[in-house]
VOBA-1610 file (N, C-alpha, C; in pm, whole numbers, padded with zeros to 5 digits, always signed):
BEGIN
Unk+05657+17815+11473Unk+05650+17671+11447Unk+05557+17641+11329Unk+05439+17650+11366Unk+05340+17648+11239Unk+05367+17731+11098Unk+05337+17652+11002Unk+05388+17781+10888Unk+05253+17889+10866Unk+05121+17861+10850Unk+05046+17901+10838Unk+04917+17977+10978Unk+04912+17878+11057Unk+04840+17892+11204Unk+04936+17903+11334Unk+04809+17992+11355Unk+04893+18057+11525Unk+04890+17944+11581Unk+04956+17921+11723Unk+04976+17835+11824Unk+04759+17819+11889Unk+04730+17977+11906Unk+04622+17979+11929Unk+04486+17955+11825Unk+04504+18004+11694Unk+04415+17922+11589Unk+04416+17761+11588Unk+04546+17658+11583Unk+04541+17580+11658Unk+04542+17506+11755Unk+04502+17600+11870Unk+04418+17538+11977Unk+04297+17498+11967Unk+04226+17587+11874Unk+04078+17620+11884Unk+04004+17523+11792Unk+04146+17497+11703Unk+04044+17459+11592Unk+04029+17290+11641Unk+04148+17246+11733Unk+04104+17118+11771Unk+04038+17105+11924Unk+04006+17227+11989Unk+03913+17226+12055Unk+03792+17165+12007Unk+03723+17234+11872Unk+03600+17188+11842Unk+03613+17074+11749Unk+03740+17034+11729Unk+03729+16895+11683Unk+03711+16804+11736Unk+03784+16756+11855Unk+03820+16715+11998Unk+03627+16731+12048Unk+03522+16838+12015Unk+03379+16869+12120Unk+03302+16810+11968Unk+03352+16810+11860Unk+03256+16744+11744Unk+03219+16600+11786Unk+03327+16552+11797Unk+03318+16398+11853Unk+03443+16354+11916Unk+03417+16233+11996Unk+03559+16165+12065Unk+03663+16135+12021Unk+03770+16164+11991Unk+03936+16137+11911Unk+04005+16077+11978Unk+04104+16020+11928Unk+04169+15968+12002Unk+04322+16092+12002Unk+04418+16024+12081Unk+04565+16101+12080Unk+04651+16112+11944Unk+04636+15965+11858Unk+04683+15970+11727Unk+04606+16059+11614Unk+04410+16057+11632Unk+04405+16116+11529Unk+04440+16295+11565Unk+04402+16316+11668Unk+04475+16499+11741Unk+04640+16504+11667Unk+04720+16459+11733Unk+04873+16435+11676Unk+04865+16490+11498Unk+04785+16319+11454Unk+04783+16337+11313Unk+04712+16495+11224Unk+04617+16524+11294Unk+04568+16652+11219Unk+04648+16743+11254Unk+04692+16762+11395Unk+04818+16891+11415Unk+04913+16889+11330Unk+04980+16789+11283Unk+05063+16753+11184Unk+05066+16796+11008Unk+04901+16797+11017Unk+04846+16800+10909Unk+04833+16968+10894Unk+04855+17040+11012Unk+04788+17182+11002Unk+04962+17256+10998Unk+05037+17146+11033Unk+05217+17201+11034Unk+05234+17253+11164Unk+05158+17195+11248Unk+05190+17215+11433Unk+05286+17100+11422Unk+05437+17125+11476Unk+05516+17066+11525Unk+05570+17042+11603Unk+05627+16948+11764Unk+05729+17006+11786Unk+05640+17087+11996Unk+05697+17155+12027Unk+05678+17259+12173Unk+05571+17227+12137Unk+05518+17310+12002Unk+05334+17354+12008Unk+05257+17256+11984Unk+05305+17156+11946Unk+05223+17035+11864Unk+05205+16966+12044Unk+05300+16933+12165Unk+05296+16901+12289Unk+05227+16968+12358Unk+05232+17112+12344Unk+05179+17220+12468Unk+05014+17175+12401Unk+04975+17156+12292Unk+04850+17189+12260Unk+04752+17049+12310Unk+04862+16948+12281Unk+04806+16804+12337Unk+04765+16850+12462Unk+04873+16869+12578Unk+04838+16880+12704Unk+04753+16971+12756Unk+04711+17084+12681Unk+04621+17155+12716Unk+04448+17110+12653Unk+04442+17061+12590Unk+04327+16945+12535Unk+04338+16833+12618Unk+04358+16760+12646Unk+04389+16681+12809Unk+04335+16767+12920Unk+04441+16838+12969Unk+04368+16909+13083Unk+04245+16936+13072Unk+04154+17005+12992Unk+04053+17060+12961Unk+03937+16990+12891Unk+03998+16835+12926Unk+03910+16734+12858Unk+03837+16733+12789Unk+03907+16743+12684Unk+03905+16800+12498Unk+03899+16649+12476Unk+04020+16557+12519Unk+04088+16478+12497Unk+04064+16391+12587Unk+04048+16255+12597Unk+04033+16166+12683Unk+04045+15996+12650Unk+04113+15977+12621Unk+04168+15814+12563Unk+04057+15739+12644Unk+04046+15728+12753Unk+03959+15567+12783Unk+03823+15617+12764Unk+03770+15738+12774Unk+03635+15822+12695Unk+03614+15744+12542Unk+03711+15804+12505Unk+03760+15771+12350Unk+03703+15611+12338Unk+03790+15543+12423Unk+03790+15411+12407Unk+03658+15321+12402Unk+03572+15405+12519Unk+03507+15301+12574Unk+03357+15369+12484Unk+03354+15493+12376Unk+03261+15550+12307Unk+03300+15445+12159Unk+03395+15409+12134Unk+03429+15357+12036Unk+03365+15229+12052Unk+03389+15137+12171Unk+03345+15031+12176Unk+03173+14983+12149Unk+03112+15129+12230Unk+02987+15080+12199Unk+02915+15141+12113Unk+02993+15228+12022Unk+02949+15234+11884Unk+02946+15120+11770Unk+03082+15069+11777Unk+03137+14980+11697Unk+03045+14823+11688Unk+02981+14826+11838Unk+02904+14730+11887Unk+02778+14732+11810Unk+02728+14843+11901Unk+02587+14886+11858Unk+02556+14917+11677Unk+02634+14961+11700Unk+02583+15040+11497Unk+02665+14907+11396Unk+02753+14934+11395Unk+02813+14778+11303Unk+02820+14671+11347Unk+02779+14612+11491Unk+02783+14514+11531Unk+02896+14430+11527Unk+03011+14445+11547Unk+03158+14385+11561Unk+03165+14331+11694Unk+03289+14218+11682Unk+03284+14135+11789Unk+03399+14208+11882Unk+03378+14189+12002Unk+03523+14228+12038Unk+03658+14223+12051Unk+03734+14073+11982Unk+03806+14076+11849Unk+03865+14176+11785Unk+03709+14227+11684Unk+03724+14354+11626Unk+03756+14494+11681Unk+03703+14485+11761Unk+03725+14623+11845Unk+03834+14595+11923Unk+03905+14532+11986Unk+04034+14576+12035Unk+04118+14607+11929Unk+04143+14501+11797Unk+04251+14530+11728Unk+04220+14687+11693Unk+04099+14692+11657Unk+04100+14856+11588Unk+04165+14951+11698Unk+04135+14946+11827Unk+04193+15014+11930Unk+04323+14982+11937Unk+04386+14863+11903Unk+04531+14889+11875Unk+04586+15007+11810Unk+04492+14895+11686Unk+04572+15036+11558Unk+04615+15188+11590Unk+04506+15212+11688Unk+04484+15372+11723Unk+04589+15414+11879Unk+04674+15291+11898Unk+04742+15299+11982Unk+04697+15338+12155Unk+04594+15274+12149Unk+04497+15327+12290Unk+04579+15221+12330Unk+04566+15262+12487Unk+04643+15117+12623Unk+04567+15048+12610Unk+04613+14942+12685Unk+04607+14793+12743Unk+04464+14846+12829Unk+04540+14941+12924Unk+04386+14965+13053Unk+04265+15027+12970Unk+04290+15122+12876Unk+04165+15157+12814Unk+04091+15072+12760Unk+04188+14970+12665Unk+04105+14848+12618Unk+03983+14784+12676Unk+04075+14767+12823Unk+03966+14675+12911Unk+03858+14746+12973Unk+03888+14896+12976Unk+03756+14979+13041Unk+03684+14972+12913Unk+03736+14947+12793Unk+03619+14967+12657Unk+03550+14858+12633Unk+03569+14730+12693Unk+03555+14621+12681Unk+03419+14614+12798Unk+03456+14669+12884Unk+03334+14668+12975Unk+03189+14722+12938Unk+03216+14806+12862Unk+03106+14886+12802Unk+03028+14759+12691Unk+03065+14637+12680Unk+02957+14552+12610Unk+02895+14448+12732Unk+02778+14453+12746Unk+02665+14358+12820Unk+02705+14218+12753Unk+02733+14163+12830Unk+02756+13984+12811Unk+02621+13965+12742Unk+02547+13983+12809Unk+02386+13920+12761Unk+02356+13956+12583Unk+02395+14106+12581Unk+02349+14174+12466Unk+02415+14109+12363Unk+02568+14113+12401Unk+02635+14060+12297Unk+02640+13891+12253Unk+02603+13825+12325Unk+02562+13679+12249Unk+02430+13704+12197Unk+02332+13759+12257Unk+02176+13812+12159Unk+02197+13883+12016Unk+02348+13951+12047Unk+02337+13987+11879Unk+02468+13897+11767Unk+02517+13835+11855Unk+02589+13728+11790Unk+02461+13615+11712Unk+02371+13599+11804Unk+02305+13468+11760Unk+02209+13543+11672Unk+02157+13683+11643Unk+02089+13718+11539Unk+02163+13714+11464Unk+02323+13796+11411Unk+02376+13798+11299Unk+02390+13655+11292Unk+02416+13547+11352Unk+02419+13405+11241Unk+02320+13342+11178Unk+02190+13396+11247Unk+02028+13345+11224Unk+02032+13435+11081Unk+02027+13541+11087Unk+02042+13615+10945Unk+02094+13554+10879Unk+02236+13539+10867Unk+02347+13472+10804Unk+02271+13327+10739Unk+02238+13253+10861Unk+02199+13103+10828Unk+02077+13100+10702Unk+01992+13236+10687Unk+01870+13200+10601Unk+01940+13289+10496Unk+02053+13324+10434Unk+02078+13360+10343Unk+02192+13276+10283Unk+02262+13141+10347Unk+02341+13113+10309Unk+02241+12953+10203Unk+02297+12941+10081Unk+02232+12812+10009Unk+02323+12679+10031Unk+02389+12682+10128Unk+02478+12577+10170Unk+02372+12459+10200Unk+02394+12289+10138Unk+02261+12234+10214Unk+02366+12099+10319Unk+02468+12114+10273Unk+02621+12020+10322Unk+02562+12088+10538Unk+02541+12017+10625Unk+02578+12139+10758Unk+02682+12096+10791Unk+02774+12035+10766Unk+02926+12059+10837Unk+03011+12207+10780Unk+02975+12198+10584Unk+02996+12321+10532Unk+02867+12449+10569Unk+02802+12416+10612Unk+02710+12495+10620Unk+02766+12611+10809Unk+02811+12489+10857Unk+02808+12564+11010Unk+02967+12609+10989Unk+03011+12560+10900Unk+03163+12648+10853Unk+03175+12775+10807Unk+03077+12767+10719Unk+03066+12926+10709Unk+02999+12984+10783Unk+02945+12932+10877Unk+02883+13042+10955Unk+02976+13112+11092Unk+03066+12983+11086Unk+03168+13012+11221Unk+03272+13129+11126Unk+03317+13097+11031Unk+03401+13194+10940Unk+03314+13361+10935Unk+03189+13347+10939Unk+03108+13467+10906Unk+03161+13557+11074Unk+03127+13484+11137Unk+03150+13522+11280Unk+03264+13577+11340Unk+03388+13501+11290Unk+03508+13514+11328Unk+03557+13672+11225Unk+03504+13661+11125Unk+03528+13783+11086Unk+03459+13909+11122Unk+03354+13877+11159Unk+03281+14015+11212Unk+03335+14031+11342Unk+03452+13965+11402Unk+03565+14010+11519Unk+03469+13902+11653Unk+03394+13820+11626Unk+03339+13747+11741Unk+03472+13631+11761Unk+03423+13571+11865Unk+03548+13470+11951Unk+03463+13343+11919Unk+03565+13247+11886Unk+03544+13146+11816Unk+03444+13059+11887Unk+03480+13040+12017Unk+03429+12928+12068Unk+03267+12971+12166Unk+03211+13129+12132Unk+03112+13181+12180Unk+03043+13172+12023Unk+03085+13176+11926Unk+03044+13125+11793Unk+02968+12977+11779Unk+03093+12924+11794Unk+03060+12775+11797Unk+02950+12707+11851Unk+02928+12801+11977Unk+02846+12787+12090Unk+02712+12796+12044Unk+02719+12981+11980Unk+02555+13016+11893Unk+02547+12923+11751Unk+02594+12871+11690Unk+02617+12793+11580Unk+02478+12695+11667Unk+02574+12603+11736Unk+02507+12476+11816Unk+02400+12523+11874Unk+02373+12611+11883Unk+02275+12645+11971Unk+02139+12695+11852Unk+02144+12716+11739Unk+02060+12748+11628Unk+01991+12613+11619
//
């Protein structure tokens, strides 16, 4: 199957890709693809990374979430669509979704707009709390928990 690698060179090599850090099923797929695993071996190798929990989608999911949280601070908005993209389920979503603290995440909603608010030279506040709801909505926060920390500044 492979033109270049054994069935067993690529096992191994996405063993320690799979133990470097959490992947999801598309990016595994995509690098097997990339190594010319096709096909029986490109399946047998998935399922044996699965079994051996190499591989673990709501792992995946719910490490993504509170990275994405914690280190770039994205709303969760942001982080589901990205978990679309990557074709994770519906149920992983919501186990990844759990992994953000209600509390934490309006505490760091209302710092990024407090930041936001002393760098913006807007002196208009109807334009002023516009961009701040726009700042928000793009960093993947929900509009009306925005609106909320807006009013609440």
């Amino acid at each position: 199957m492979g033109d270049w690698v054994s069935k067993e060179e690529a096992l191994a090599k996405m063993q320690r890709y799979c133990a470097y850090q959490e992947r999801c099923h598309q990016e595994v797929r995509s690098k097997l693809l990339d190594m010319g695993v096709y096909g029986d071996w490109l399946e047998e190798i998935m399922v044996q990374l699965i079994e051996e929990n190499f591989l673990n989608e709501e792992r995946f999911a719910r490490s993504f979430a509170r990275g994405k949280f914690r280190i770039k601070q994205w709303g969760r908005n942001r982080i589901r669509q990205e978990l679309k993209k990557r074709n994770i389920s519906g149920y992983c979503i919501r186990k990844a979704m759990e992994e953000i603290e209600e509390k934490e995440y309006r505490a760091v909603l209302k710092a990024l707009l407090s930041k936001k608010a002393g760098s913006l030279k807007e002196e208009d506040p109807y334009r002023r709390k516009n961009k701040l709801a726009r700042y928000a909505l793009s960093r993947g926060f929900e509009a009306e928990l925005a609106w909320q920390a807006i009013d609440g500044l």
